[in-house]
N, C-alpha and C positions, 0 to 999 in steps of 0.2 A: 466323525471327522469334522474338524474345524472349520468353520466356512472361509475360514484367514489361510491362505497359505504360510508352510514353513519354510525357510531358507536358511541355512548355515553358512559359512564362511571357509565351514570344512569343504563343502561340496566344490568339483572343477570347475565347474559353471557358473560360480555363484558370482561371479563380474557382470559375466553377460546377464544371469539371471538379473543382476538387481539394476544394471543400466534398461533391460525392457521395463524394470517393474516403475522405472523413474520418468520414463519418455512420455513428455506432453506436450504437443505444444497447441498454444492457443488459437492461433491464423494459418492454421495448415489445411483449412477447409477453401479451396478457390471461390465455390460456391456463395459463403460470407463474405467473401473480399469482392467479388463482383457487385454483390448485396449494397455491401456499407459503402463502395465507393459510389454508387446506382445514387443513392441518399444523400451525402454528400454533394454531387453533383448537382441536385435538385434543389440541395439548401439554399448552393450558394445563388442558382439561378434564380426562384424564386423565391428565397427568404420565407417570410411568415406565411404564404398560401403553402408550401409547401408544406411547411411544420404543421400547417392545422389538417392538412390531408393525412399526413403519417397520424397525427394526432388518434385522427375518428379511425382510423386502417387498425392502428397496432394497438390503440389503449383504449379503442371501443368506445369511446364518446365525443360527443361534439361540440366543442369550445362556440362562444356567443362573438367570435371575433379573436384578435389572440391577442387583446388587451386581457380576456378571459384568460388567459394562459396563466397569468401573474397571479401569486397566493399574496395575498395584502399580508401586510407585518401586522397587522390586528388580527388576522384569523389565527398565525404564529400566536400572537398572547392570550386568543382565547384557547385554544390549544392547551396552552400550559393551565393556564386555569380547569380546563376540564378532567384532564387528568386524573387518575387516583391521588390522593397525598403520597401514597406510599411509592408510588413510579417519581411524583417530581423530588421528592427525599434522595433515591435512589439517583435523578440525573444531577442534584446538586451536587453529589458526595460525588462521583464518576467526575464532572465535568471539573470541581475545585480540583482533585487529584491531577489529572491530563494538566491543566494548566499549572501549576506548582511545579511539576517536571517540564513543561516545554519553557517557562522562566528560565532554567538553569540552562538551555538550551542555545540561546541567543547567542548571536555569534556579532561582537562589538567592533566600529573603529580604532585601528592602530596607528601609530606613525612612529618613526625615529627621523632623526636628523643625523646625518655624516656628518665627518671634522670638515670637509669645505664648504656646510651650511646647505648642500643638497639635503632634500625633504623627501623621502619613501614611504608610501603607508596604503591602507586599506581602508575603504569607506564603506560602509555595509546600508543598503538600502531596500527598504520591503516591497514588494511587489505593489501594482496599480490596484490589479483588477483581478482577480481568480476567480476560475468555475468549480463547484463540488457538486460532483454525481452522485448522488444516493439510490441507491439499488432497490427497485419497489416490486418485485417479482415473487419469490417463492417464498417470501419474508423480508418482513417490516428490519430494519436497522436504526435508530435509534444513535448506537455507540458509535457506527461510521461517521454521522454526522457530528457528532464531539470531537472522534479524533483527528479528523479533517479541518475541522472550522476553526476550533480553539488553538491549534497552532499556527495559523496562520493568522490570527488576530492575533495571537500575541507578538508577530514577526512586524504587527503593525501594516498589515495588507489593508489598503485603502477599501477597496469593495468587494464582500464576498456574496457571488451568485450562486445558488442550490437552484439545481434543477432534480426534478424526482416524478418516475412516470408513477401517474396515477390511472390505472386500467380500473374499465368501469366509473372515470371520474371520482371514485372513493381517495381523497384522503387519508392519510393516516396520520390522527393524533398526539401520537408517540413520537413520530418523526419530526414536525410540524412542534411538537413541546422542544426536542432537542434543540433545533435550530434558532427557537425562540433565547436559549439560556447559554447556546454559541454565540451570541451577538450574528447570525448571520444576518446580511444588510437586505436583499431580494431573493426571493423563491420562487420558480416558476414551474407546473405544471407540466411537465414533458419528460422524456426519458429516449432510453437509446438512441440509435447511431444518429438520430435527426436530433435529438438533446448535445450529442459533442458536436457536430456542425454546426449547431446555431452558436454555441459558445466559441467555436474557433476562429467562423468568419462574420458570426454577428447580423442578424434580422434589424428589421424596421422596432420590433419589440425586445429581439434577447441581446443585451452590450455585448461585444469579442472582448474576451479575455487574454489577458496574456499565460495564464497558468490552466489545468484541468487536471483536475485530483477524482481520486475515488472510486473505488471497485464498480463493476457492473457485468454484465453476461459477456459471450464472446463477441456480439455486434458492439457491443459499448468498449472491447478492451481491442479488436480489429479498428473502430474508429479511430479511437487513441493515437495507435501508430500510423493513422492514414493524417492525420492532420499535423503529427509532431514536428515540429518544423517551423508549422506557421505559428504555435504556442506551442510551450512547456506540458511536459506531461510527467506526473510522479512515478507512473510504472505501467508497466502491461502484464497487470495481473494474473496467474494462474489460480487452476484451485487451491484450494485452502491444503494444508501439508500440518503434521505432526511427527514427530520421531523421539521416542521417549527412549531414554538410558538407562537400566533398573538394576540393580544387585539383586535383587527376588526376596529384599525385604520388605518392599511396599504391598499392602493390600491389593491383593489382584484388582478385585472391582474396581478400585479405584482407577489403578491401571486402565481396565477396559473400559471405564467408563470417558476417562482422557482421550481413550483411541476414539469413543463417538463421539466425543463433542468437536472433532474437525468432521467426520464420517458424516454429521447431519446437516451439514454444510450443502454438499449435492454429491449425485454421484460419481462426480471425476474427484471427488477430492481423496489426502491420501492420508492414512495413520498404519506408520512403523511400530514397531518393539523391538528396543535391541536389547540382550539378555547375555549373559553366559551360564547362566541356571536354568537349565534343560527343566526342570520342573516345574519353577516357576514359568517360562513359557506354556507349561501345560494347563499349569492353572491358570491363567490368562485367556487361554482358550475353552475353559470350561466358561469361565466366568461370564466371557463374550456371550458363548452359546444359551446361557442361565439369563442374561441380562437384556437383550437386544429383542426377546419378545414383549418387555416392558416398555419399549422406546414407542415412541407418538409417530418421531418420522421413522418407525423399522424398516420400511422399503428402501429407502434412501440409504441408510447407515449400511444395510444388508448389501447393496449393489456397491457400494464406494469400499467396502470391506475384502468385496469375492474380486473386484477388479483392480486394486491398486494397493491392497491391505498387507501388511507383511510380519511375520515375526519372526525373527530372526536370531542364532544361536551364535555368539561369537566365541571365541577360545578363551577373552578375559575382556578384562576393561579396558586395556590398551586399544585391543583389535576393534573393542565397542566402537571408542571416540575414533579412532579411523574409520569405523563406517559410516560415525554421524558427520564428518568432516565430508566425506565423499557424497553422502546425501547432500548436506550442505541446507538443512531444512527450515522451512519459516518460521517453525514453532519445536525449540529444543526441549525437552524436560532432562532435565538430569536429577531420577529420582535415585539417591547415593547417599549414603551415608555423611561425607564429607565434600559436596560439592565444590567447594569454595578451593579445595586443591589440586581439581582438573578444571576448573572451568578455563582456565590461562591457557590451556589446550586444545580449545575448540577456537578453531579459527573457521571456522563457517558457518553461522546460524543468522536467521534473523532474530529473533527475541532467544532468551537462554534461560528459563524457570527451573531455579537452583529449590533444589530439597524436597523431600517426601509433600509437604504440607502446601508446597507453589502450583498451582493447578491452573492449567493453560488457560483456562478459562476468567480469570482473574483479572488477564491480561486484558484477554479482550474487551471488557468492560470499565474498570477500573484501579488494576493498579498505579497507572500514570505514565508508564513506556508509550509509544502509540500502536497501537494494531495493526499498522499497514506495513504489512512486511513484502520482503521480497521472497519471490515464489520459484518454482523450477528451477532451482540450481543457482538462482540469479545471484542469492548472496554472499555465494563467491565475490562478488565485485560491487552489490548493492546495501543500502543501508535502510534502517527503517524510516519512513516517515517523521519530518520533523520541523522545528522552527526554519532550520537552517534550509528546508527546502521552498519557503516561502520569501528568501531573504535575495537580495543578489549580491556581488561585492565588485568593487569598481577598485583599482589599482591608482594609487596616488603617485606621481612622480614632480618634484620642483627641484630644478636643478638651479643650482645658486652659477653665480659667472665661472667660478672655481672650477667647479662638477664638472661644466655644460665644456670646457675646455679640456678636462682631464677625458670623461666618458665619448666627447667628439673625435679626437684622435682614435681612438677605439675605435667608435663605429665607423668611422671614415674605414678605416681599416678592412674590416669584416665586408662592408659593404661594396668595394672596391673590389675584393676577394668573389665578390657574391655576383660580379656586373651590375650592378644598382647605382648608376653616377647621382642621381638623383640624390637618393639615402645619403652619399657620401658629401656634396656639398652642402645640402642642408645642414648637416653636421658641421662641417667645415667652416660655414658663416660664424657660428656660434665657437671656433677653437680658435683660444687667443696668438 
């Protein structure tokens, strides 16, 4: 028997079945929310004594002061210098890519003028200051810090702050190289929920940002939402999600092996199959069963597999794309023969990896979309990371004497309507 469960579409249940198989949520623990606001509180009181306390508590070593906090931009360049050649090849090619597409990205000033010489338009301006959290836990990341930084240098963000916990004070070279070949401007030494408090309200050492970016555990993604408000946040990440589309002409393994490269993620994360070839599902579950005693992380693949793992029988293709729309999942494959004439049909994915030969994995690294997708259903109404989330836009309005006379009777009007006498003579100065 499969360690994946089966589900059909046939089956009466299969709503409710697959709305439990879907339910996550991130800060539904009180416990972490007492936690991270606990932390927070103490940030803001004591600033940098605080930070160097959680420092030694949670990442097990003990800063010389928390100027020590700070990774100098020369340790960044010997970083990349140490490196293998074939890792910094690998982040030149990665990082030229990401930025090539977030160019196209940029989101430019407008204006028109009206016939009475009123001026309308949009001004587009990048952020001061942003934080990027890089995740230093069960594994190194590397590509978060590419797809994080480089778009928002390209958006032309004045200062990018990396903060990344280092337990055991270890370092990571890989990380520390990305960041170097992201242009990021300062790195400092810290992580979780006291890493997003110092970025939101700012130490004697870490600057407040206006923006914070960046996947991290449930204390870094409960903080997120505890500070949102005072700055910007790009998302409150869930696990990692997969849900692949297949006519059961793709090589199973491949198949299975797309299912674990979200599954090694951790074990809340989720990898779908949707099929309407009852055989090919079968083989898919052989392949799993043949393949996953070869995996490094098996325990991990195995548990995110038997707890959240699905594969699923629909009646055709139609019924497929209706289940990937209701998933609504961060990471689509649509392995098909002809992608390109359903993909106009999925109206809910975060990234969408058209054809047998697009492997999710691609994504994550290097094809040039950005990785940070939105998770849990979110992108229904969320989009992926991007220039445009680094950017702001200010609305331009010059109203010529003409305008300020025609648009003032208006609003006199409304405002009048609305009990606002204020609104309305203000207006009313300016109506000839």
């Amino acid at each position: 028997m499969s360690i994946v469960r089966r589900l059909s579409t046939l089956d009466r249940d299969f709503d409710a079945a697959l709305e439990q198989l879907l339910a996550w949520d991130a800060v539904a623990d009180d416990q972490v929310q007492r936690t991270v606001a606990d932390i927070i509180r103490q940030i803001r009181a004591q600033g940098d004594t605080a930070l160097l306390d959680y420092t030694q508590r949670f990442d097990r070593w003990s800063p010389a002061g928390a100027a020590a906090l700070e990774i100098p931009r020369p340790r960044l360049a010997a970083a990349w210098e140490r490196i293998p050649a074939a890792q910094r090849e690998a982040l030149e090619v990665a990082a030229k890519r990401i930025r090539a597409y977030a160019e196209h990205q940029k989101v430019t000033d407008w204006a028109y003028t009206e016939a009475d010489g009123t001026l309308l338009g949009q001004q587009v301006t990048p952020l001061d200051r942003v934080g990027l959290y890089v995740p230093g836990g069960k594994a190194a990341y590397p590509s978060s810090v590419l797809m994080n930084a480089i778009p928002a240098k390209v958006a032309g963000v004045g200062e990018l702050i990396m903060v990344v916990p280092t337990p055991d004070g270890e370092l990571n070279d890989l990380v520390l190289a990305a960041a170097h070949i992201a242009g990021t401007d300062r790195a400092f030494a810290i992580g979780g929920a006291q890493a997003v408090a110092a970025l939101a309200y700012g130490t004697a050492t870490i600057p407040a940002v206006d923006k914070i970016v960046g996947p991290g555990n449930i204390y870094v993604a409960t903080a997120k939402r505890a500070v949102f408000g005072q700055v910007g946040i790009d998302m409150v990440a869930g696990p990692s999600e997969i849900l692949v589309v297949c006519d059961g002409q793709t090589d199973p393994d491949w198949i299975a092996m797309d299912l674990f490269s979200q599954a090694e993620h951790d074990e809340d994360a989720q990898s779908i199959l949707v099929s309407w070839d009852a055989r090919f599902l079968d083989q898919v579950a052989d392949s799993i069963e043949r393949l996953l005693p070869t995996m490094e992380r098996e325990a991990i693949i195995g548990a995110a597999l038997r707890a959240r793992g699905a594969l699923i029988q629909a009646r055709d293709l139609d019924e497929a794309i209706a289940v990937a729309n209701q998933v609504a999942p961060e990471h689509l494959e649509l392995s098909v023969a002809d992608p390109q004439s359903i993909v106009g049909r999925i109206r809910h994915a975060g990234a969408i990896f058209m054809g047998r030969y697009t492997a999710e994995a691609i994504g994550d690294y290097c094809a040039g979309p950005n990785h940070v997708l939105p998770t849990s259903r979110t992108a229904r109404f969320s989009s992926p990371l991007g220039v445009y989330d680094f950017q702001k836009r200010s609305s331009l309005i010059m109203a010529s004497a003409a305008g300020a006379s025609r648009m003032g009777e208006t609003a006199s009007i409304l405002a009048r309507g609305e009990g606002l006498t204020a609104h309305a003579r203000s207006a009313e100065y300016r109506h000839e």
